[in-house]
C-alpha positions in Angstrom: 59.0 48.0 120.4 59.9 50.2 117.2 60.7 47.1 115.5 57.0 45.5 115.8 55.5 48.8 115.3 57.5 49.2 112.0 56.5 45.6 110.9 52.6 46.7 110.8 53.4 49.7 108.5 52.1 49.4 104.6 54.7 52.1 103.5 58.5 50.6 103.0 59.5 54.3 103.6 58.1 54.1 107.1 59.7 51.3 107.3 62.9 52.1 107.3 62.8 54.9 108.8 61.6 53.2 112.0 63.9 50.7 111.8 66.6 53.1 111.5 65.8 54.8 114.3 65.5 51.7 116.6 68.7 50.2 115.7 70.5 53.7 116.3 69.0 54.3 119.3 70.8 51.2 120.6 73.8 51.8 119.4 74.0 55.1 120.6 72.6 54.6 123.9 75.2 51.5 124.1 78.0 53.8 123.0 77.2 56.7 125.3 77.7 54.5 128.5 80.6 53.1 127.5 82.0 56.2 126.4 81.1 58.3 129.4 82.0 55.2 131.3 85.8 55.3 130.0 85.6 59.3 130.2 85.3 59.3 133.8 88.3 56.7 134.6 90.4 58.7 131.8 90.4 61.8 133.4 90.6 60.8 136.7 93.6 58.7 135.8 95.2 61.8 134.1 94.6 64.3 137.0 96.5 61.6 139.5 99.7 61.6 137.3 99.9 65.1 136.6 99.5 65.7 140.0 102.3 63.8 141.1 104.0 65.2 138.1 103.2 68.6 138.9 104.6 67.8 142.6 108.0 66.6 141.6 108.6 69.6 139.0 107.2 72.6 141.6 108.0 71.3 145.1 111.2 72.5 145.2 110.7 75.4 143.8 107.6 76.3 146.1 110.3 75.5 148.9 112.5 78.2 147.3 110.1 80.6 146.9 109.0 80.1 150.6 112.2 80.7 151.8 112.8 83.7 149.8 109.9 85.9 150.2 107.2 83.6 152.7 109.8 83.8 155.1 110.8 87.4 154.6 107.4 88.2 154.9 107.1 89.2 151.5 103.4 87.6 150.6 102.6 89.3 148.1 105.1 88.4 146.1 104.8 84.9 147.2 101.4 84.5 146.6 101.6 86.0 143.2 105.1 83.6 142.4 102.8 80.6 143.5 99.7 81.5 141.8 101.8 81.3 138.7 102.4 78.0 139.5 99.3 76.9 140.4 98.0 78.0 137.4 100.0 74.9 135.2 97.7 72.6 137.2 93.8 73.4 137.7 93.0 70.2 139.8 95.4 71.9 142.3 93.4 74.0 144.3 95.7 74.2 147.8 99.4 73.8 148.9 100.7 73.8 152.2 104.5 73.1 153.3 105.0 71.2 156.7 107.8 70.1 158.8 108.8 66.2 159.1 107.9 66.4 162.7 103.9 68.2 162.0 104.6 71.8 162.1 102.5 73.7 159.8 105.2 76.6 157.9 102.2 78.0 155.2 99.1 77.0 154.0 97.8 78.6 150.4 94.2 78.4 152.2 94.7 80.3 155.0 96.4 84.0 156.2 99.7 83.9 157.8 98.5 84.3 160.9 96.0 81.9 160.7 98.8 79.5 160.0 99.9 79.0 163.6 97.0 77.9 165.0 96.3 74.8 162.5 95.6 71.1 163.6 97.6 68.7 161.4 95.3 65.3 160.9 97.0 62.1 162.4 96.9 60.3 159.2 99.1 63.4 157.4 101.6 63.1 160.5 101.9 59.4 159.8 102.5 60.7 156.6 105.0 63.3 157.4 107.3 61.2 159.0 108.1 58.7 156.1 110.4 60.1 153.6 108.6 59.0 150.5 105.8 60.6 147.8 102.9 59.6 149.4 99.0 59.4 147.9 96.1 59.8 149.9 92.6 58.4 148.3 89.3 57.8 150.6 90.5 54.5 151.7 94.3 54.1 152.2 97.6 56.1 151.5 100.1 54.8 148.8 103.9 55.2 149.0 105.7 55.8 145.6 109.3 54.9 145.5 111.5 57.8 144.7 113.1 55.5 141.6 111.9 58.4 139.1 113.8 56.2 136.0 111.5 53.4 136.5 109.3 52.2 133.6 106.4 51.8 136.3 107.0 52.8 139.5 106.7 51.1 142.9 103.9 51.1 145.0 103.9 50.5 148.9 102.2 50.9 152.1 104.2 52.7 155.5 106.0 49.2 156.0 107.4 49.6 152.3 105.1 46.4 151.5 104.1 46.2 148.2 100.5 47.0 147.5 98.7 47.7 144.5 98.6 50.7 142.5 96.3 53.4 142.5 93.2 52.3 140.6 91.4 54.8 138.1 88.4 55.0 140.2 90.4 56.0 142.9 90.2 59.9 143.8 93.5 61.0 145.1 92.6 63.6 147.6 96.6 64.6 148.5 100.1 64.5 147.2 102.7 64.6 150.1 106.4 65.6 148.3 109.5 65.1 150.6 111.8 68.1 149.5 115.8 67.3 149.3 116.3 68.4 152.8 114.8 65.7 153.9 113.1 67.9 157.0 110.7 69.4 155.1 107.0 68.4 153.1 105.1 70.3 150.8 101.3 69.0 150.8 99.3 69.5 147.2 95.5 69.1 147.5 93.8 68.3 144.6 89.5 68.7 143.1 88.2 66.3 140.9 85.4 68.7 140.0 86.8 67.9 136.3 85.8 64.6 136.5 81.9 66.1 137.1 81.9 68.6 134.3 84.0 66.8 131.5 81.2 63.7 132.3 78.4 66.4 131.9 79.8 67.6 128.6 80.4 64.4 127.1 76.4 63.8 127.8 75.5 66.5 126.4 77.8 66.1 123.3 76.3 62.2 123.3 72.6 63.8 123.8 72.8 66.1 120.8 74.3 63.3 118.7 72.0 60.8 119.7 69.1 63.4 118.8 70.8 64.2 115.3 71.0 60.6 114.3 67.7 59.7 114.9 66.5 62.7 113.1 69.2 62.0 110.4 67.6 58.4 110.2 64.6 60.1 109.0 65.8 62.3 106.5 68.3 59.1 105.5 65.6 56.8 104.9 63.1 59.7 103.0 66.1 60.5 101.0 66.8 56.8 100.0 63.4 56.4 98.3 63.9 58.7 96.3 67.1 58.3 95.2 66.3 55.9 92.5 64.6 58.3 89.7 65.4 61.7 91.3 69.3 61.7 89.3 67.8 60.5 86.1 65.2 63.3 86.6 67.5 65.9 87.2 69.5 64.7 84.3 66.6 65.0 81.9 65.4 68.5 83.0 69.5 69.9 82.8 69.7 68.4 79.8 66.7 70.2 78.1 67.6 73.7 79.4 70.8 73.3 77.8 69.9 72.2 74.8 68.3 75.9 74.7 71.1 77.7 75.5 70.9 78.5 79.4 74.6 77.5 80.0 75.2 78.9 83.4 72.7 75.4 84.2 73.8 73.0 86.9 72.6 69.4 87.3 73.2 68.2 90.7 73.4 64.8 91.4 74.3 63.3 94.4 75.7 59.6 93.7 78.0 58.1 92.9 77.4 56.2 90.0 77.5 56.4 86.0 74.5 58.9 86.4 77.0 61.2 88.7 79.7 60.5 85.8 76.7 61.7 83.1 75.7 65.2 85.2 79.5 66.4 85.5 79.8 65.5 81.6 77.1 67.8 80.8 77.8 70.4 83.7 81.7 70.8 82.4 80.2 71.3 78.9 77.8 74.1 79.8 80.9 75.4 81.9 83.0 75.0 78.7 80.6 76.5 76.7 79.5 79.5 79.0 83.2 80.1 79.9 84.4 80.5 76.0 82.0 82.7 75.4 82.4 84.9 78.3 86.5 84.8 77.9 85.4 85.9 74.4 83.3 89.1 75.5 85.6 89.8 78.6 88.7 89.9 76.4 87.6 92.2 74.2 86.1 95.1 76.6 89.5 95.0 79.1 91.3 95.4 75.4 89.2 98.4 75.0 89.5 99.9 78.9 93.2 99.2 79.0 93.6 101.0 75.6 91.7 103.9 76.6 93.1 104.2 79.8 96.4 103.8 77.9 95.5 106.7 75.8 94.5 109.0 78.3 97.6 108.4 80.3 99.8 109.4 77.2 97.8 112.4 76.9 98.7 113.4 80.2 102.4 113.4 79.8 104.4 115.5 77.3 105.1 115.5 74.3 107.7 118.2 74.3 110.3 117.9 76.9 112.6 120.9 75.6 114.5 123.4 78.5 116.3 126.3 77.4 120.0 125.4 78.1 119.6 121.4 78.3 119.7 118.5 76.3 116.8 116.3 77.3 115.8 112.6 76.5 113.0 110.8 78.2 112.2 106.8 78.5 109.1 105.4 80.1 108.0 102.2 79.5 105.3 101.3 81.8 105.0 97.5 83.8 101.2 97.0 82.6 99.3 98.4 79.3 98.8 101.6 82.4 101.9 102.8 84.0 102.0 104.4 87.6 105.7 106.8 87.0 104.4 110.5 85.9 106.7 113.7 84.8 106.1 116.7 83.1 108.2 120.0 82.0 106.7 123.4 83.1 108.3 126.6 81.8 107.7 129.2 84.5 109.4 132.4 83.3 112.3 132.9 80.7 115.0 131.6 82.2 113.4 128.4 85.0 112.1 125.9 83.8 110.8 123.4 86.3 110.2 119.3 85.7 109.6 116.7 88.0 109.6 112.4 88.2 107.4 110.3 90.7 106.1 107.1 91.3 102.3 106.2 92.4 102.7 103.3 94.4 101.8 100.1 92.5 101.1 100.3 88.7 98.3 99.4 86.1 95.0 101.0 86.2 94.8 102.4 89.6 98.3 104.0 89.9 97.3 105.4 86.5 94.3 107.3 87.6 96.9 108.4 90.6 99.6 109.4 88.4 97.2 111.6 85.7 95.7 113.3 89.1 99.4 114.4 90.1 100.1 115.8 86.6 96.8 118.1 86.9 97.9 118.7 90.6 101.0 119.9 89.6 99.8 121.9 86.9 97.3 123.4 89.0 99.6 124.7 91.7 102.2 126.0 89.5 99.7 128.3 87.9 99.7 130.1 91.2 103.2 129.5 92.7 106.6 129.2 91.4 107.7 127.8 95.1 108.8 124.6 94.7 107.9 123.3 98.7 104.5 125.1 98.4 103.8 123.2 95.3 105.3 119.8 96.8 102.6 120.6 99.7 99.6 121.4 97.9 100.3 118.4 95.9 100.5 116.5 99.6 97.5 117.8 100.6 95.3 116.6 97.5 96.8 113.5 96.8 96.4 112.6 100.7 92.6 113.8 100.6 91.5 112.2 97.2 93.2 109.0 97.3 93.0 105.7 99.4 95.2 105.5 102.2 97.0 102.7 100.9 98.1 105.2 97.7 101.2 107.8 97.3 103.5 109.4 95.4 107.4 109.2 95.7 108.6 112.9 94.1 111.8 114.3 92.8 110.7 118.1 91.7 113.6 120.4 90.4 114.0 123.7 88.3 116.9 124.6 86.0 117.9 128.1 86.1 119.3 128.0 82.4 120.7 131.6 83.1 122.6 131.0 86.0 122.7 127.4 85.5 121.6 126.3 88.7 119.9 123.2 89.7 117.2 123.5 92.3 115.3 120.7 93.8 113.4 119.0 97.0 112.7 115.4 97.3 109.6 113.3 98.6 110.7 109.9 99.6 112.3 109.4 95.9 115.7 108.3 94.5 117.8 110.7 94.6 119.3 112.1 90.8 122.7 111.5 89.9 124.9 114.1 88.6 127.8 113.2 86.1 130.8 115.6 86.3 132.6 116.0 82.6 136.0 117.1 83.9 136.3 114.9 86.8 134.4 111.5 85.2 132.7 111.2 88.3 129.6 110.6 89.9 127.6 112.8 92.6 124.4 112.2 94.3 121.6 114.3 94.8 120.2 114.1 98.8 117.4 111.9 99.1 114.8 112.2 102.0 111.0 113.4 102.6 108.2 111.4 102.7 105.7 110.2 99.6 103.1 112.9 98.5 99.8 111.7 100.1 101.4 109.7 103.0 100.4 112.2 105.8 97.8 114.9 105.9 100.2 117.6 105.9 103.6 117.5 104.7 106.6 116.6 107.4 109.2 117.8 108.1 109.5 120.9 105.6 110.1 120.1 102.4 114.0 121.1 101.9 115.5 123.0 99.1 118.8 122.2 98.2 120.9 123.9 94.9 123.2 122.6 92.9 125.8 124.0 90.0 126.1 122.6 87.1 128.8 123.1 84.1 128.7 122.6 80.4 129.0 118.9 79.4 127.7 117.6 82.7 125.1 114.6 82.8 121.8 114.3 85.1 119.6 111.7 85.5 116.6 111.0 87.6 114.7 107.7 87.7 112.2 105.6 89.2 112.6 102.8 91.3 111.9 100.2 88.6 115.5 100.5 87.4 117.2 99.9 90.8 115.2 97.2 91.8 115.2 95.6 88.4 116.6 91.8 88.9 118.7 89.4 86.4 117.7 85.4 85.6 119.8 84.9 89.2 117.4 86.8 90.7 120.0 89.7 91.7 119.0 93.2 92.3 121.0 95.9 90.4 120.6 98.6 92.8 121.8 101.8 93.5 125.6 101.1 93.3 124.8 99.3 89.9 123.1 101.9 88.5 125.9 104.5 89.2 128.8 102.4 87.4 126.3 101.5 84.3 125.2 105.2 84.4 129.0 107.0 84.6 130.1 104.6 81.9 127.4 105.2 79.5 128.0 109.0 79.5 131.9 108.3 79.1 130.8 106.4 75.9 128.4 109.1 74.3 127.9 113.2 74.3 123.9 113.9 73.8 121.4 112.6 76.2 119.5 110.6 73.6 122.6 108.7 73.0 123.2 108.2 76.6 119.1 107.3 77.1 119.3 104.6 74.6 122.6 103.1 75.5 121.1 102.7 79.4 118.0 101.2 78.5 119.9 99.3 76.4 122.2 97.8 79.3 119.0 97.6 81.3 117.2 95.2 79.4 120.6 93.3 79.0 120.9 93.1 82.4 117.3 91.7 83.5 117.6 89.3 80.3 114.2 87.7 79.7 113.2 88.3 83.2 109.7 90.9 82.7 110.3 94.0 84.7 108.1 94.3 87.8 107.9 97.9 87.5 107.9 100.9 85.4 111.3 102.1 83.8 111.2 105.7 83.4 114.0 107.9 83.8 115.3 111.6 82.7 119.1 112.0 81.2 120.0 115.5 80.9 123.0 117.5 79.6 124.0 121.0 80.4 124.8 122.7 76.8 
């Protein structure tokens, strides 16, 4: 009927889209029923193996479970053990156990004391008495033979006959298992409500396919028509508006054809175009931001390191054009001088802005206490309110007492400093410990003040993590234990701290060869005059 209505139409576009829709139509409608058709036999096939599956895997162990805690009177635990299994197979919706002879022992449908009074069915007690896996559909019951190795296995009637197999139509309504004692049945009863509401979903997945492709057929066959000039039309337009310099343009076209091969040509050279020119102007304003964000960072740190009693060298050479490792050196009275090292989490821009904020912190709170741990938890406070969480600040702070040369200091989740001792020509660690500045809201436990006395030619150094972690072409870390025995025999080798700064860095870049660092290098070497 579509067909001869379509003949009698003037437009080809009507045309085809009525001929479209005919011809799906049928098809559709032809593959729906034989879809739903092989649907139904599919699932009912499946739910009739894994039922007998199901049976041989759990009938023993239902048999267990009855004699452990059914038996003891324990059914809470029994029905909560056989739920669980239960639960592997949907189509399994009751179990009962039964005795070769037609006693009823439980039955997952009804109370235990209901149990008693149950009428076993004569064609079960038929049933009961033959050792075998038996099937039970609407029509007949089916032996299986109990051959489990077989490729396909045997199918008989209560005279061990051979009949045939259970057909997919067929709706197996039990599934008898003999247990190994031989005196013993457990009885599965199974639901093909499945079968009902996989068919139902399958016609409603067919229905809303059916309705897209005829409404697809429409747009198909309205698309077609135009299909001819709309790609040379597009081409014409795209090409006009590039030729005036609107280079973000895209012409879309759709086939796949020489006039597809055409559009891309011209949309990769408006993208080669626009992107040169953007690389251009982007390049030049992140050179500008990273060097002014370089400039205010170097601003931030000092540029004169001196304390009274001490020979000082600094290194820092940041990851990125903007580091994340700060320090600084504030006298407080004429004979303590305090300086710290830390490490913003992260480097380049961000852990910049971090790192210039913890110099003015620390500024800030020195101007009103000398107390190192009061300054450590200002700092804490701040950095933990004006920061993202993700963001802290790993800490070493210390004061030199030049008169009584004493070492002072309190750590915040930093690596600890190592002390080289002239007369002994060996190395001592500061404590480590604390947590990053920012972590936590307030700072926990205490922060810890620990002391320690120095001599005249002794070494110190403090660092960041980006010399420990720092890795060679093998992709070995150097470490803590690295760092001591590169560090001890550097200030062996040399007597000021510049000497000692340079020859480190200098063993540090020969370590991590032409591997780029992934993090800042800063570090402090110190010698007691």
């Amino acid at each position: 009927m579509v067909f001869l209505f379509s003949i009698h139409m003037n437009s080809i576009r009507k045309k085809l889209v009525a001929l479209f829709a005919g011809v799906l139509s049928v098809a559709l409608g032809a593959l729906a029923f034989t879809l739903i058709a092989g649907e139904r036999a599919q699932i009912t096939r499946d739910i009739t193996e894994n039922a007998v599956h199901f049976a041989e895997l759990s009938g023993e162990r239902i048999a267990a479970l009855h004699d452990l805690y059914y038996v003891s009177e324990s059914f809470a635990i029994f029905d909560s053990e056989l739920a669980g299994i239960l639960d592997r197979n949907p189509a399994v919706t009751r179990v009962q156990m039964l005795s070769a002879t037609g006693e009823l022992l439980f039955d997952s449908g009804l109370a235990p004391e209901d149990v008693a009074a149950s009428v076993i069915d004569d064609s079960m007690l038929e049933r009961l008495e033959i050792n075998k896996l038996s099937l039970k559909t609407a029509e007949r019951v089916v032996y299986l033979s109990r051959d489990m190795h077989a490729a396909a296995r045997a199918t008989e009637d209560a005279e061990s006959n051979a009949v045939t197999a259970i057909a997919d139509s067929e709706q197996v309504s039990t599934v008898l298992y003999p247990l190994a004692d031989e005196k013993r049945r457990v009885a599965f009863h199974l639901s093909y409500s499945a079968v009902q509401d996989r068919v139902l979903q399958s016609v409603g997945y067919l229905a809303a396919l059916f309705l897209f492709g005829f409404v697809g057929s429409l747009l198909i066959a309205t698309w077609f028509s135009r299909q001819l000039t709309a790609p040379l039309t597009a081409l014409r337009i795209g090409a006009q508006r590039i030729a005036k310099g609107e280079l973000d343009t895209k012409i879309v076209v759709d086939t796949h054809d020489e006039t597809k091969v055409l559009a891309d040509t011209f949309n990769q050279m408006a993208t080669d175009l626009s992107g040169a020119l953007d690389q251009k102007i982007e390049l030049k304003r992140a050179e500008k931001e990273f060097e002014v964000a370089s400039e205010i960072q170097t601003s931030t740190l000092p540029s004169d390191v001196s304390i009274d009693g001490l020979d000082v060298a600094v290194h820092f050479t940041p990851a990125s054009e903007v580091g994340g490792d700060v320090y600084d050196v504030i006298r407080v009275d004429d004979d303590r001088t305090l300086f710290y090292l830390g490490d913003v989490t992260g480097h380049g821009v961000a852990a910049g802005i971090v790192a210039a904020l913890t110099n003015a912190i620390f500024a800030t709170a020195t101007a009103t206490t000398d107390s190192i741990p009061a300054i450590i938890k200002e700092a804490n406070r701040v950095i933990h309110k004006k920061t993202q969480p993700a963001m802290f600040v790993t800490m070493l702070t210390c004061e030199w007492n030049a008169k009584k040369n004493l070492l002072q200091y309190a750590n915040a989740g930093h690596e600890p400093g190592l002390i080289f001792r002239a007369k002994t020509g060996t190395i001592e660690s500061l404590e480590s410990g604390g947590i990053g500045l920012g972590m936590l809201p307030v700072f926990q436990p205490e922060p810890v003040l620990r002391s320690m006395q120095l001599e005249s030619g002794d070494f110190f150094m403090i660092f960041t993590d980006g010399i420990v972690e720092a890795r060679n072409e093998a992709g070995d870390m150097l470490m803590m234990s690295g760092v001591e025995k590169m560090y001890a025999e550097t200030c062996l080798e040399h007597d000021t701290a510049e000497d000692v700064r340079a020859a480190l860095f200098a063993k540090f870049q020969a370590y991590h060869g032409t591997c780029t660092p992934d993090d800042d290098v800063t570090f402090f070497v110190i010698r007691v005059m």
